[in-house]
C-alpha positions in Angstrom: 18.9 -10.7 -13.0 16.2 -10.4 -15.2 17.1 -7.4 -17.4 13.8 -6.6 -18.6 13.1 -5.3 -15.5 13.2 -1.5 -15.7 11.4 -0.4 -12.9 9.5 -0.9 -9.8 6.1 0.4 -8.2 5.4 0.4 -4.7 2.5 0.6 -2.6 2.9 3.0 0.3 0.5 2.5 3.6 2.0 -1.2 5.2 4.5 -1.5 2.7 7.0 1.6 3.3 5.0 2.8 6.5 2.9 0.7 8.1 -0.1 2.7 8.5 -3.0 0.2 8.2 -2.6 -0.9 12.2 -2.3 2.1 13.6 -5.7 3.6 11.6 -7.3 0.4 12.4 -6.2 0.7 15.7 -7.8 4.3 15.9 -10.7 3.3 14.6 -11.2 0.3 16.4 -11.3 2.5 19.5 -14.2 4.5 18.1 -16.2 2.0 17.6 -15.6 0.4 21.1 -16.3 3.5 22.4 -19.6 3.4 21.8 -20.0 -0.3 22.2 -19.3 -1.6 19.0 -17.2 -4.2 17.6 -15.0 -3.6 14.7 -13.7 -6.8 13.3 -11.0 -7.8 11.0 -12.6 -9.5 8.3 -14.9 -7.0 8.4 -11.8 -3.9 8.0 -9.9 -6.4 5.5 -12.4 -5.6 2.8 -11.5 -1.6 2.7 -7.6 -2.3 3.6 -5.9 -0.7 0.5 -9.4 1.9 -0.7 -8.6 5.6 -1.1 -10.4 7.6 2.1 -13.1 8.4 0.0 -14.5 5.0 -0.9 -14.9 4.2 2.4 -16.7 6.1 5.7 -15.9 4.6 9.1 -18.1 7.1 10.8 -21.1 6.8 8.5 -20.8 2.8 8.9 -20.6 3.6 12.8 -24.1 5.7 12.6 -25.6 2.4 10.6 -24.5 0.6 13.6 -25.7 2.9 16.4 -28.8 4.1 14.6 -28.3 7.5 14.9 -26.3 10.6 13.7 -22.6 11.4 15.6 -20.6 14.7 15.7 -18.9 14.0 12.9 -16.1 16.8 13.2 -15.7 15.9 16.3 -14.9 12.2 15.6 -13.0 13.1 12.8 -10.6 15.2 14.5 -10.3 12.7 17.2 -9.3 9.8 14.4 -7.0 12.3 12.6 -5.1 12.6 16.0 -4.9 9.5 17.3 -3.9 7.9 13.8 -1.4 10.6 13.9 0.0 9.9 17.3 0.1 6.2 16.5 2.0 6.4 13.1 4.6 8.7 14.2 5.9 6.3 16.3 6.4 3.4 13.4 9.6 3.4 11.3 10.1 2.7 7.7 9.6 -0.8 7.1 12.3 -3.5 7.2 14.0 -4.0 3.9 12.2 -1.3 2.2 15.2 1.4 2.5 18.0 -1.6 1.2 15.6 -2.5 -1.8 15.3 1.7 -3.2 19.1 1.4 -2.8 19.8 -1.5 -4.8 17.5 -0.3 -7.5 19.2 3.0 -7.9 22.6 1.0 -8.1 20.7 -0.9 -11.0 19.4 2.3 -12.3 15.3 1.1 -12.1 13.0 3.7 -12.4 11.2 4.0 -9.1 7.6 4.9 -8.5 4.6 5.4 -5.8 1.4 4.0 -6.5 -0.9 4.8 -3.2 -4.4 5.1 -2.7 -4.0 7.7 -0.2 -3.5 11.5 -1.4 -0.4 13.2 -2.2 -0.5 15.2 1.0 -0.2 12.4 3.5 2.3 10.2 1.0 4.7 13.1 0.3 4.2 14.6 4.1 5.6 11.0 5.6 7.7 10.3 2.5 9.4 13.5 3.1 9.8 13.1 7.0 11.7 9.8 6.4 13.9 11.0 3.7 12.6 9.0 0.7 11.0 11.4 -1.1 14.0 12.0 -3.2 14.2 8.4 -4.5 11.2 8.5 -6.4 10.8 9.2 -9.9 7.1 9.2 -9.8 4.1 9.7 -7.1 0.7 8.5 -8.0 -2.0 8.9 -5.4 -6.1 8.9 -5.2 -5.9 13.2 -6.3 -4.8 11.8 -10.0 -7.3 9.5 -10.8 -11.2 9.0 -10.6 -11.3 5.7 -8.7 -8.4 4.4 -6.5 -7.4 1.0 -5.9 -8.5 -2.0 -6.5 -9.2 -0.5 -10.1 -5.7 -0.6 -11.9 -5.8 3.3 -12.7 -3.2 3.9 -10.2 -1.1 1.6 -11.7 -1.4 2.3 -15.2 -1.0 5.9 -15.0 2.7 4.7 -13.0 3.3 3.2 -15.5 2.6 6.0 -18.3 4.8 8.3 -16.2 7.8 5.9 -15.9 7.2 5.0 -19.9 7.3 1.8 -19.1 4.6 -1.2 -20.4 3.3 -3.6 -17.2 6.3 -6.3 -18.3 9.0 -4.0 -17.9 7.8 -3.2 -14.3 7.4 -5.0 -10.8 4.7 -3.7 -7.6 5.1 -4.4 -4.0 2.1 -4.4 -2.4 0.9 -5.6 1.3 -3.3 -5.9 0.9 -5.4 -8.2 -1.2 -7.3 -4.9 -2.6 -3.8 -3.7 -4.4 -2.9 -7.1 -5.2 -6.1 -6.9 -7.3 -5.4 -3.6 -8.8 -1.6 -4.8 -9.8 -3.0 -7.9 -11.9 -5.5 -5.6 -12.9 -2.9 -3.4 -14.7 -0.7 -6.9 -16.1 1.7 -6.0 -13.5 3.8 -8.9 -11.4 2.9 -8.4 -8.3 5.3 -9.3 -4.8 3.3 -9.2 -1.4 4.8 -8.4 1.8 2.0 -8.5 4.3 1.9 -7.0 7.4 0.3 -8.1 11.0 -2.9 -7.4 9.7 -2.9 -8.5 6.3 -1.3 -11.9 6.5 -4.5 -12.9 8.0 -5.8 -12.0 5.0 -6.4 -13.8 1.7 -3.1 -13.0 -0.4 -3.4 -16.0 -3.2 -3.8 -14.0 -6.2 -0.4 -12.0 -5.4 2.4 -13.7 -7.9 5.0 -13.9 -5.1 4.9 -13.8 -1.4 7.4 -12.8 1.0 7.0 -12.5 5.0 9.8 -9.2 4.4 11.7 -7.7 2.2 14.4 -7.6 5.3 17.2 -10.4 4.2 16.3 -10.5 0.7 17.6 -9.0 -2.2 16.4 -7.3 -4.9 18.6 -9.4 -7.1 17.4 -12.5 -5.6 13.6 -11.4 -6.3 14.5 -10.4 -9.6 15.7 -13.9 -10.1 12.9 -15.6 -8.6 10.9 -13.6 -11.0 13.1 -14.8 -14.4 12.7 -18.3 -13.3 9.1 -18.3 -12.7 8.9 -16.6 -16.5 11.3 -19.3 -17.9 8.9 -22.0 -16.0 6.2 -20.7 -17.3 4.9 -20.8 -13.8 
């Protein structure tokens, strides 16, 4: 193990919950609805942005040329996101890793570029919200991720500096933000961001299901020892 590991920081939408498919799903469907294509490389870019720095609906006018009921939309997408998430499970891996890092007493933090209100709300319905030691999310800082404030201020809260402390993350944007903060960062991508451009994550794993956190750690000590 390495031991100067003291904590770890995780992402939350499509690395705890997958939530990126189902909204993309949702809003996939909008845009079909009135004839227009949403594509993947063109949702990969905002994968991982707090709700604010990105608009579907506005985008959606651009593309249509004219101005939609917006509350109406926006009610609709709310729902059928909703609907769709409620149906996914905690990721695989995710609930064996916060266990093994309380037996090794880490610290254990949320770093989430959605608000408080939807990351407590689901963290709560699947019984994780205890675990956590800190919750960061877009309502605590002025820009969201892929600028590292999210990250530092973790870190700040959990007293820890960026060597003391490992991320998970599933999206190229949080990636960023992680070796933005001098954090080590360890991708788990999901369906949708795999077909994404991940290089610039330290470590990659297809799950954190049959892995553990020991093992990682160790992987991470030998890549310092390396120097890779």
């Amino acid at each position: 193990m390495n031991d100067t590991i003291q904590g770890l920081i995780f992402d939350f939408d499509g690395l705890i919950l997958e939530t990126e498919g189902p909204i993309f799903q949702a809003v996939q469907e909008v845009y079909q609805s009135f004839g227009q294509d949403l594509s993947l490389s063109t949702w990969g870019d905002v994968i991982g942005l707090s709700p604010a720095e990105h608009d579907p609906i506005a985008d959606l006018e651009a593309l249509v040329g004219k101005r939609l009921d917006r509350e109406r939309l926006e009610a609709h997408l709310s729902d059928r996101e909703h609907e769709l998430i409620l149906a996914q499970e905690v990721l695989p891996g995710i609930e064996d890793t916060i266990k093994e890092a309380k037996e090794k007493r880490l610290k254990l933090a949320i770093a989430s570029s959605s608000s408080h209100k939807w990351v407590q709300g689901h963290l709560e319905r699947l019984n994780l919200l205890p675990h956590f030691d800190v919750i960061c999310c877009s309502d605590d800082v002025e820009r969201a991720k892929p600028d590292p404030a999210l990250y530092q201020l973790a870190l700040e809260k959990l007293d820890l500096d960026p060597s003391q402390a490992i991320v998970f993350e599933d999206s190229p944007n949080g990636v960023l933000a992680a070796n933005r903060a001098g954090l080590f960062s360890v991708v788990i991508p999901t369906a949708l961001t795999k077909q994404l451009s991940l290089d610039h994550a330290d470590m990659q794993l297809d799950s954190l299901a049959g892995v553990s956190l020991n093992e990682i750690l160790e992987r991470i000590q030998v890549d310092s020892l390396s120097g890779g």
